[in-house]
C-alpha positions in Angstrom: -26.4 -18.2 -6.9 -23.2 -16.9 -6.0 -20.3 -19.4 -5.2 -19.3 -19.7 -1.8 -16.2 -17.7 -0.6 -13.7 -19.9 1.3 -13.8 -19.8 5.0 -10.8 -17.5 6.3 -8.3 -18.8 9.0 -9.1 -18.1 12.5 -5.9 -16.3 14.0 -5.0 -17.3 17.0 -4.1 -15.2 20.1 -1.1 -14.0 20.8 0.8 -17.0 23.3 2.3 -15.6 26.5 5.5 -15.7 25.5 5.2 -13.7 22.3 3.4 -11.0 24.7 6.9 -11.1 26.7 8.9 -10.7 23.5 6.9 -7.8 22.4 7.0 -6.5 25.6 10.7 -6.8 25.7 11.3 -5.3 22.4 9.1 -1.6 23.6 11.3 -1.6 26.7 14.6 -1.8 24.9 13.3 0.6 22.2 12.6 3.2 25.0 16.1 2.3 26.9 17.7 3.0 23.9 15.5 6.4 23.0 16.2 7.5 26.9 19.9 6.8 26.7 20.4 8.4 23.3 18.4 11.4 24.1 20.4 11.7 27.6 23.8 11.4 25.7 22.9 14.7 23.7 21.6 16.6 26.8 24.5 15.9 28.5 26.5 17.4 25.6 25.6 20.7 27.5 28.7 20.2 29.5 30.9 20.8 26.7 30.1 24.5 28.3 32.2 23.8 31.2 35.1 24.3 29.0 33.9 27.9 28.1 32.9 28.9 32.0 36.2 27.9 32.7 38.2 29.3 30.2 35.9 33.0 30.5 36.6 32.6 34.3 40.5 32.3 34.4 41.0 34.8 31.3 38.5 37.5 33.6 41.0 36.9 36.2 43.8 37.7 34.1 42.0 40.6 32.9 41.7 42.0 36.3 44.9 41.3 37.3 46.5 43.1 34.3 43.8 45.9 35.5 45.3 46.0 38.4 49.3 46.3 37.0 48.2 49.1 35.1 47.0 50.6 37.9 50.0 50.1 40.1 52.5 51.4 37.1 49.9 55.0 36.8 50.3 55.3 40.7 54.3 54.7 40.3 54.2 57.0 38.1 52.2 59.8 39.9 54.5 59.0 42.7 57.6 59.8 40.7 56.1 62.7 38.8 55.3 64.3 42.3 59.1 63.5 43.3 60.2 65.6 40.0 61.8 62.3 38.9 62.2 60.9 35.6 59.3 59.5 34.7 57.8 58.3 31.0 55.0 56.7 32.4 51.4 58.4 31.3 49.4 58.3 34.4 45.9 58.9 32.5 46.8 56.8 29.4 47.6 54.0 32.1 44.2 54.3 33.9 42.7 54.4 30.5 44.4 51.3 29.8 43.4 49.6 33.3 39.7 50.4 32.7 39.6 48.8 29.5 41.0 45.6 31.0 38.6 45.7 33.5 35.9 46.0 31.4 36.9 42.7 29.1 37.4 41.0 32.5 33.7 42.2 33.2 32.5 40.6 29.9 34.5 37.5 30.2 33.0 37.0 33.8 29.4 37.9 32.6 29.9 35.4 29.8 31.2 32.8 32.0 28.8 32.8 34.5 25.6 33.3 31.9 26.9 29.6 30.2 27.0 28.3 33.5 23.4 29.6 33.9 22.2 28.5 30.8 22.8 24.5 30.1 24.5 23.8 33.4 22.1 25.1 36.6 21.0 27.9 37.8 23.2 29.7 40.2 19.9 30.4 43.3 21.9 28.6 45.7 24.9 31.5 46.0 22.1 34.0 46.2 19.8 34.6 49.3 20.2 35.6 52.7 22.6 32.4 53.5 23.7 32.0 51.0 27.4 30.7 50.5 28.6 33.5 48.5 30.3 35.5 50.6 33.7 37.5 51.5 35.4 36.2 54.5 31.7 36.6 56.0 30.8 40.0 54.1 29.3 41.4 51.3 26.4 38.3 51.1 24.1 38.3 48.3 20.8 39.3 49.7 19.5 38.8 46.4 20.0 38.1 42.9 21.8 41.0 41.3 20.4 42.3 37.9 23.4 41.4 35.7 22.6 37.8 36.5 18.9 37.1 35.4 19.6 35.6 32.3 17.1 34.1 30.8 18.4 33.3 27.6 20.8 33.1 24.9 19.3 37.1 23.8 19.3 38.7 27.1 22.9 37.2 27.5 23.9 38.6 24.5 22.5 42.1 25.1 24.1 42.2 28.1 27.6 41.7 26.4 27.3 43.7 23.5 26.6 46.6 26.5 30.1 46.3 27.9 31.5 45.5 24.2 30.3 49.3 23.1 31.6 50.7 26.4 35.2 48.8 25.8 34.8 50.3 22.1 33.7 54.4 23.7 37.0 53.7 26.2 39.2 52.7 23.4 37.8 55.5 21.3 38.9 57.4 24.4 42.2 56.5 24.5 42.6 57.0 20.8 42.0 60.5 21.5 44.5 61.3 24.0 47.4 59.6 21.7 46.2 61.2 18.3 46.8 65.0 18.2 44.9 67.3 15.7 47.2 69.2 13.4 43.8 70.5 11.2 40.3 71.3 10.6 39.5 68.3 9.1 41.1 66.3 12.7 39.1 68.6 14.8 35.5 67.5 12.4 36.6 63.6 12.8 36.9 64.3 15.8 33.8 66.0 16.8 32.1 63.3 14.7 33.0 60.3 16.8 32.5 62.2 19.8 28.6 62.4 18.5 28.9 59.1 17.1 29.7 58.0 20.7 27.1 60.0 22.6 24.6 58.5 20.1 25.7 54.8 20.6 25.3 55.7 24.8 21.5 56.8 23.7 21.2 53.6 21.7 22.2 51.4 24.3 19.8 53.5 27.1 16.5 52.2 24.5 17.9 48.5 24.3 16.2 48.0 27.8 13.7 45.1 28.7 10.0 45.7 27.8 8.8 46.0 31.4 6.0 43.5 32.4 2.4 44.6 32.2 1.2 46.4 35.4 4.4 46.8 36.7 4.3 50.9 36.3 0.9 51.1 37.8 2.0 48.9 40.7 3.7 51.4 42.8 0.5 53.9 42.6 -1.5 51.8 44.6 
């Protein structure tokens, strides 16, 4: 005969008030969870300090654009009036539309952080839309250079304008530099091909296009 085993405890039910308590402790758990995981998302508006700073230096950029500009028609002006005159027109353009082009990067850059971990911009776009100039120019729609969709498209969009700033610099390298051999005219004629084949390079970098999209128009 086998010896018999010891009756076990009956455990009680939970009281009301230790329901409460455990109740209590889940909603502070989840309080804290929600306030900690909404402390880090908010950390997304450390951007705002990158929009603003790509903003104001694009508008420096363009307004340095613009004094280049101003000195190459000065000068034009004063080359036409047989007057003394040191200032390169064409050097001074070149110089402008390099300015203009990191001001385009800067703005592209500034306004694709915005878009990114701030909100989107569909509120400036559209047929009444707020974006306007004095009343003209609206945004009918949303432009192609500002469908971002991520951290790779933005990036491909910059590194774009980064080779053309690099192809105008290379540009205005050549107008300075003077060949004095055969071995200047080769370098030369090698960056010049280096260059065209960076412009095919950047023509292939384009967005696979979505499925059905070329057979759309045929019907």
């Amino acid at each position: 005969m086998t010896p018999l085993e010891p009756a076990q405890p009956k455990q009680s039910a939970p009281t009301a008030e230790e329901l409460a308590l455990a109740r209590e402790t889940v909603r502070r758990r989840r309080a804290a969870e929600k306030m900690v995981e909404t402390m880090i998302v908010n950390c997304r508006f450390f951007t705002l300090a990158g929009v603003v700073g790509s903003l104001t230096g694009s508008l420096l950029c363009f307004l340095k654009g613009s004094y280049y500009v101003s000195a190459a028609v000065v000068g034009y002006v004063m080359m036409l009036l047989e007057m003394p005159n040191r200032c390169k027109v064409v050097l001074k353009l070149i110089e402008a539309l390099d300015t203009y082009l990191v001001g385009t990067v800067m703005l592209i850059f500034g306004m694709g952080l915005y878009e990114l971990f701030v909100m989107k911009l569909d509120g400036a776009v559209g047929p009444e839309s707020g974006s306007t100039l004095f009343g003209l120019f609206p945004l009918e729609k949303r432009p192609a250079w500002l469908a971002i969709k991520g951290l790779d498209d933005l990036k491909t969009k910059l590194g774009h304008v980064i080779v053309m700033i690099l192809l105008v610099g290379m540009f205005e390298k050549s107008k300075i530099v003077q060949p004095t051999c055969s071995l200047d005219l080769f370098l030369t004629a090698g960056s010049v091909l280096l260059c065209a084949g960076s412009l095919f390079l950047l023509s292939r970098l384009k967005p696979d296009a979505k499925p059905g999209a070329e057979t759309a128009g045929l019907h």
